[in-house]
N, CA, C and O of each residue as an XYZ file, in Angstrom:
300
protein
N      -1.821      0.193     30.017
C      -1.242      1.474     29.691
C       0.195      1.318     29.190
O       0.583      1.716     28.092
N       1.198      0.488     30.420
C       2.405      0.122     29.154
C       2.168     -0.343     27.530
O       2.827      0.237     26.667
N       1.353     -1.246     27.206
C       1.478     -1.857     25.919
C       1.213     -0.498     24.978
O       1.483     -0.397     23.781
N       0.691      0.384     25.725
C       0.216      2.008     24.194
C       1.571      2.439     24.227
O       2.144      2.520     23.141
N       2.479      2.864     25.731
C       3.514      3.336     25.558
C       4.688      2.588     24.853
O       5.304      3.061     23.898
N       4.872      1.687     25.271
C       5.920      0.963     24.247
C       5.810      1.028     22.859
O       6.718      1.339     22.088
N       4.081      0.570     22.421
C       3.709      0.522     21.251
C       4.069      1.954     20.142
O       4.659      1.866     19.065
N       3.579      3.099     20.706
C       3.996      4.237     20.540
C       5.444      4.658     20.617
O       5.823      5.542     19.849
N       6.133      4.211     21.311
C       8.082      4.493     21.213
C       7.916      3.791     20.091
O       8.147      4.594     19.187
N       7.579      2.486     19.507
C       8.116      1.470     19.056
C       7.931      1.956     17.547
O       8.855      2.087     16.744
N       6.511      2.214     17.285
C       5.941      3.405     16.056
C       7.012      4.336     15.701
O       7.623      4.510     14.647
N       7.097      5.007     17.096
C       8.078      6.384     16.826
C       9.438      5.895     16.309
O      10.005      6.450     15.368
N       9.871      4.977     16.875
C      11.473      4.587     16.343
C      10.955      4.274     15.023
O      10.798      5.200     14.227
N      10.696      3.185     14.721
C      10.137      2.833     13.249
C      10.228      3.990     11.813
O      10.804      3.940     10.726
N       9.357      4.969     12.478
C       9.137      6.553     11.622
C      10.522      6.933     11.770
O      10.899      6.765     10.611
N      11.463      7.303     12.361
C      12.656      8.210     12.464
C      13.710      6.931     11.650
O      14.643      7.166     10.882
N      13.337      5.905     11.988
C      14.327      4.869     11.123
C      14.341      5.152     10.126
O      15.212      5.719      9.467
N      13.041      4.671      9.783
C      12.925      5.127      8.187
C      12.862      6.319      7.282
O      12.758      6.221      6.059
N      12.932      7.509      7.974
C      13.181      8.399      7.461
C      15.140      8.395      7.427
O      15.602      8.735      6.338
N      15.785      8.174      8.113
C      17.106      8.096      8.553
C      17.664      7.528      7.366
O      18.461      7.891      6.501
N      16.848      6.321      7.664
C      17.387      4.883      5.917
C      16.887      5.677      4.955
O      17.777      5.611      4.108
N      16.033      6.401      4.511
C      15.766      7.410      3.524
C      16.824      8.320      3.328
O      17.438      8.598      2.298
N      16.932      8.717      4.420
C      18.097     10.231      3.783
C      19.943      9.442      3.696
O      20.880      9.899      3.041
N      19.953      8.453      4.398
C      20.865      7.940      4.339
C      21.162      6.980      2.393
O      22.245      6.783      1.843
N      20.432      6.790      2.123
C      19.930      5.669      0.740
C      20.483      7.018     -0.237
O      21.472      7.017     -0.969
N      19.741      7.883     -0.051
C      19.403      9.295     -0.845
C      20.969      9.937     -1.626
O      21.145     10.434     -2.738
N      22.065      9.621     -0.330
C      23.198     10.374     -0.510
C      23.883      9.652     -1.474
O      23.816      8.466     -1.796
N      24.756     10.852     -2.000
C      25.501     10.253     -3.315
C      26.654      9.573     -3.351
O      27.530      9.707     -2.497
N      26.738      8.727     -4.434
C      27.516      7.373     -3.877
C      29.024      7.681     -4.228
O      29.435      8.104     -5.309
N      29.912      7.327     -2.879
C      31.371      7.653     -2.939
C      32.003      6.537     -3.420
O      31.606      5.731     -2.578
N      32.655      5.941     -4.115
C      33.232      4.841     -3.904
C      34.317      4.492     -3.266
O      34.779      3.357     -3.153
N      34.811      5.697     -2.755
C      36.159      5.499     -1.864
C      36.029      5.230     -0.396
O      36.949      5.177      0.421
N      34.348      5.018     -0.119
C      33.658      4.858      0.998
C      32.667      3.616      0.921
O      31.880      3.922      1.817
N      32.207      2.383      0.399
C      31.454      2.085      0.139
C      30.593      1.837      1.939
O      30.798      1.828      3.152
N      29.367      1.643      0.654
C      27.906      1.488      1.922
C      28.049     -0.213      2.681
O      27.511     -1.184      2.150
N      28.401     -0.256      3.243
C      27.895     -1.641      3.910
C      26.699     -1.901      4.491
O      26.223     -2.856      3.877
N      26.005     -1.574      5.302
C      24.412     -1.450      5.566
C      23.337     -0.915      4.731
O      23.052      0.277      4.619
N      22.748     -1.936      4.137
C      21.651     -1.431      2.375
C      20.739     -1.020      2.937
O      19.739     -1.681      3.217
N      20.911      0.063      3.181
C      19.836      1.553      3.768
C      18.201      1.388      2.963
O      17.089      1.783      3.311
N      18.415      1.042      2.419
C      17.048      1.193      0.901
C      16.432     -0.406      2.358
O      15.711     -0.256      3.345
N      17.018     -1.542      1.916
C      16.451     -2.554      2.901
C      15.980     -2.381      4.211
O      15.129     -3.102      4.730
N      16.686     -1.158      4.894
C      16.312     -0.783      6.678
C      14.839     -0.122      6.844
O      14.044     -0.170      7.783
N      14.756      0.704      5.198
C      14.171      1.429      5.806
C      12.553      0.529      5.103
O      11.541      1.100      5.511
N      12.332     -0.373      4.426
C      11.333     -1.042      3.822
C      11.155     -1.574      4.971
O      10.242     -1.189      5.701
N      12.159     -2.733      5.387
C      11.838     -3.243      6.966
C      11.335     -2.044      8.257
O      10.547     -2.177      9.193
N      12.014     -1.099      7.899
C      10.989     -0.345      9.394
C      10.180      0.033      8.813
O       9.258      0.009      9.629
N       9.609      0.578      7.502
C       7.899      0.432      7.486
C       7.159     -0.294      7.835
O       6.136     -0.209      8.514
N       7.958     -1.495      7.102
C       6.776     -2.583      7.514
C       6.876     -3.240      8.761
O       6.094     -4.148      9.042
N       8.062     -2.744      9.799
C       7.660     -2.703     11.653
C       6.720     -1.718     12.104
O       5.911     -2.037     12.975
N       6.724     -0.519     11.605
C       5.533      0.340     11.654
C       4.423      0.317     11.466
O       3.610      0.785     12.263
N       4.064     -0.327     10.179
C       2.610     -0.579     10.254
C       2.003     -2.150     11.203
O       0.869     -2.480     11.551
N       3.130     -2.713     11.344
C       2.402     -4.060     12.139
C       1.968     -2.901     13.656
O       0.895     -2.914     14.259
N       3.002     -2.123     13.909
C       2.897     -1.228     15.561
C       1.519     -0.629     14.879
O       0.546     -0.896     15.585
N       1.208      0.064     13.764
C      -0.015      1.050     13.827
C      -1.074      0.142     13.999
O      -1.856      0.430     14.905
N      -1.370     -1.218     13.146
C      -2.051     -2.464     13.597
C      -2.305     -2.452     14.746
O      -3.461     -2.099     14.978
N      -1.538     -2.758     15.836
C      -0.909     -3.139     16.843
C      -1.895     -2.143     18.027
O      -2.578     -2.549     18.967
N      -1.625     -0.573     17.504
C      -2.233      0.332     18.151
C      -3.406      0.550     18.126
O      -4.033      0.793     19.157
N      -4.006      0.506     16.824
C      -5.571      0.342     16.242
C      -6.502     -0.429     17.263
O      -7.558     -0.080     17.790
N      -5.434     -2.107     17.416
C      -6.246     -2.786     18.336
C      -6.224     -2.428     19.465
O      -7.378     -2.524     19.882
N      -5.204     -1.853     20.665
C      -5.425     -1.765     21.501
C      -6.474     -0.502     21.651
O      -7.276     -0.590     22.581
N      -6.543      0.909     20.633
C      -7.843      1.616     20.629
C      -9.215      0.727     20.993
O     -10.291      1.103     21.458
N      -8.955     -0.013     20.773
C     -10.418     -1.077     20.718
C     -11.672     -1.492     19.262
O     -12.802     -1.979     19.260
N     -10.749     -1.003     18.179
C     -11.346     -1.438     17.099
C     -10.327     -2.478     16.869
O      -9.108     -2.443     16.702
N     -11.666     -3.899     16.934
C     -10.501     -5.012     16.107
C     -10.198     -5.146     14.574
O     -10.897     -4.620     13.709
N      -9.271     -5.776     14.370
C      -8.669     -5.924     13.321
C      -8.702     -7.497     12.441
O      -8.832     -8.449     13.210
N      -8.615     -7.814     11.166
C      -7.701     -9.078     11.217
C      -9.228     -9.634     10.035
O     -10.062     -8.849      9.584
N      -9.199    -11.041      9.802
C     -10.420    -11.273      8.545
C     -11.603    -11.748      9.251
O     -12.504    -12.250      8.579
N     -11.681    -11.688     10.087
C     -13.372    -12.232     10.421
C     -14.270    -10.675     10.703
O     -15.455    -10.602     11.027
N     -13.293     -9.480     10.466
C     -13.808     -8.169     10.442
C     -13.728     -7.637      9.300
O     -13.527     -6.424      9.262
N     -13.848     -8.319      8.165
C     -12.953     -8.146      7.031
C     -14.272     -7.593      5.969
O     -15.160     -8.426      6.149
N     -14.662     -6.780      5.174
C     -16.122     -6.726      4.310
C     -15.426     -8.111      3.713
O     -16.152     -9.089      3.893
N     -14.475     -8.331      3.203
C     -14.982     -9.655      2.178
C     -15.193    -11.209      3.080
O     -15.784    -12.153      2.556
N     -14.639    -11.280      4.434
C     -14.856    -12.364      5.419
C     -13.424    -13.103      5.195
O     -12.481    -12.633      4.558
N     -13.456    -14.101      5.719
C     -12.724    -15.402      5.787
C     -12.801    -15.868      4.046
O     -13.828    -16.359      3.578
N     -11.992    -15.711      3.507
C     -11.469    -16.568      1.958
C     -11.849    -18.383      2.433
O     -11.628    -19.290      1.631
């Protein structure tokens, strides 16, 4: 039961990140302020922490995942 709850915070942070690095990327550029943290990069990286967590969650539902479940098999 911990591994859904963590898994699920972990999802949830992920989603609010990346919406955050979205609206943050979005705003218009000051130069009398520059950006030091490349918002556009945070928020690609927390997608793609998100979908490894939705992965992540899928399996613990109890449908496995991964290529030996794959329609095309093992390459």
């Amino acid at each position: 039961m911990l591994h859904l709850i963590v898994t699920i915070a972990i999802l949830t942070g992920c989603i609010g990140l990346a919406v955050y690095g979205s609206w943050k990327a979005g705003q218009p550029w000051d130069e009398s302020n520059p950006r030091i943290v490349p918002w556009r990069l945070v928020m690609v990286l927390s997608v793609f922490a998100g979908i490894l967590a939705l992965v992540h969650l899928i399996n613990l539902a109890g449908l496995e995942t991964g290529p030996e479940h794959s329609i095309f098999g093992r390459f």
